[in-house]
N, C-alpha and C positions, 0 to 999 in steps of 0.2 A: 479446341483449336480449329480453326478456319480451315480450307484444305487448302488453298495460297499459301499460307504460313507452314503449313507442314511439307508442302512440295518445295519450298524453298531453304527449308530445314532439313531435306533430306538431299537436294543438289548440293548446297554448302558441305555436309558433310561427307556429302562422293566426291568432291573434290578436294576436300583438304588432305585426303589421304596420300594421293598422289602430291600434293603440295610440298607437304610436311617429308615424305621421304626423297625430296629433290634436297629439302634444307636439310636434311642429314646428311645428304651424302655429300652437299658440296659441304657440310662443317669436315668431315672426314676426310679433304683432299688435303696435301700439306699446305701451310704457306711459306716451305723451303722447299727446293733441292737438292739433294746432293751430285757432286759431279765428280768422277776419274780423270785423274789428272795423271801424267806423266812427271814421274818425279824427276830431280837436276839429274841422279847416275845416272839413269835409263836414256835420257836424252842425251848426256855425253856416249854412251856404250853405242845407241844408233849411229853421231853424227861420228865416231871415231870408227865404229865397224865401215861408216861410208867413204871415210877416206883411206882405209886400209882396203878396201876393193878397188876402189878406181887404182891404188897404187900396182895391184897386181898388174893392172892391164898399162902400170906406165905410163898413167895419166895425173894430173896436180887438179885438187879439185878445190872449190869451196861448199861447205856443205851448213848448211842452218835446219835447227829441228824447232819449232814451234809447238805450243801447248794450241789445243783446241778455239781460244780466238785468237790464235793468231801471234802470240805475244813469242818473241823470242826466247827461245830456254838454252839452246845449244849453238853455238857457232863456230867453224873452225874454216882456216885457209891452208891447205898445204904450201910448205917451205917455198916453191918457186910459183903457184897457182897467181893469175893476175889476178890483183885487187877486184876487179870487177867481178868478178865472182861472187864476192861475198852479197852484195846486195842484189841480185841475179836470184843468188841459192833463197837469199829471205824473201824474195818476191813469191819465187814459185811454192816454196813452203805455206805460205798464206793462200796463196790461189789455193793448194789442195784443201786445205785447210776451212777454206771459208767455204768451197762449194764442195767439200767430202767425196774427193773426187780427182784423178792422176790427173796433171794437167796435160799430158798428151792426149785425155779424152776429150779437152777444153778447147785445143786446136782448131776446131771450125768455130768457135765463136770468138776468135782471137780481133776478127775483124767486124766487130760487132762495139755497139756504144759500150755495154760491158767491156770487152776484152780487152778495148782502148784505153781503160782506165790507168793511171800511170805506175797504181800500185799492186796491179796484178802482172801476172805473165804465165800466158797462155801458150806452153810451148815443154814439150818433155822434159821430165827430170825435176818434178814434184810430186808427190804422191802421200794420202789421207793414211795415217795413222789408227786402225781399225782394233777394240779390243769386243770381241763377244759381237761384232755388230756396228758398237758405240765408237764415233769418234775421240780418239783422247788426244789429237795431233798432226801436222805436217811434218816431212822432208823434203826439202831441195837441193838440188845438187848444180853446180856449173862448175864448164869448164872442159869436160872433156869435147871430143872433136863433133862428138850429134847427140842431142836432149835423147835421141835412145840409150846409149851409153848410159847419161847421165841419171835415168830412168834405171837402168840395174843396177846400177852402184846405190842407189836408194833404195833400190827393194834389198838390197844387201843388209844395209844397214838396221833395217826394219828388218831384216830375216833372222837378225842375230841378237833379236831381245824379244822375238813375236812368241814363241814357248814358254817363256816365264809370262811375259804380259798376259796370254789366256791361261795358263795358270792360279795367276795373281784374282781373276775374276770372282 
């Protein structure tokens, strides 16, 4: 054997090494995911703990819980809460939701080509749904008199299935 042929017979097989366990490991990645979802109870127990808080403090609220993109799971309006509420509370649920993140943190980008957009709302009283980490969800709340109210009537609501949910991990 020529010594060309053998130096190129011994690079080919210093590389294929490295080759060969790249193509193993990506066959070893899955071609699913699995995801944590918030099931229909746990989103009524949030969106119904969130109107049982505002109620303490004497306020009518509406409140929406969303699963992870977004999508509606829970909705409710207290007896006298204006109608506007309800799509308010679904806005800011999606805001947290979509950027895993209270949207009174969102606030300074509210005047930004984002924040403008018609279907978000940048402004307290939404807040990410957190299990172990992992987003599994939004809450949002309108209606009481300042998005900080409506910001702890949501952590309320989230406070009162957040024990089982890391549990349930």
């Amino acid at each position: 054997m020529n010594i060309k042929r053998l130096i190129c017979l011994n690079l080919a097989l210093a590389l294929a090494g490295p080759l060969s366990a790249g193509l193993a490991s990506a066959a070893d990645d899955p071609m699913m995911v699995s995801v944590k979802r918030l099931s229909l109870e746990t989103s009524q127990r949030i969106a119904q703990a969130t109107i049982d808080a505002c109620r303490e403090k004497g306020i009518q609220i509406g409140v929406t819980v969303v699963d992870r993109d977004g999508v509606i799971q829970a909705q409710l309006r207290d007896t006298i809460a204006a109608p506007i509420t309800v799509p308010i509370s679904y806005k800011k649920a999606y805001t947290a939701a979509n950027f895993n993140a209270a949207t009174s943190a969102l606030e300074p980008r509210a005047d930004t080509a984002v924040g403008r957009q018609d279907f978000l709302v940048m402004s307290a009283g939404g807040l990410p749904i957190q299990v172990g980490g992992a987003l599994v969800g939004g809450v949002g709340v309108s209606g009481a008199p300042s998005g900080e109210t409506d910001e702890e009537c949501a952590q309320a609501g989230v406070d009162a299935v957040q024990d089982d949910l890391d549990m349930a991990m």
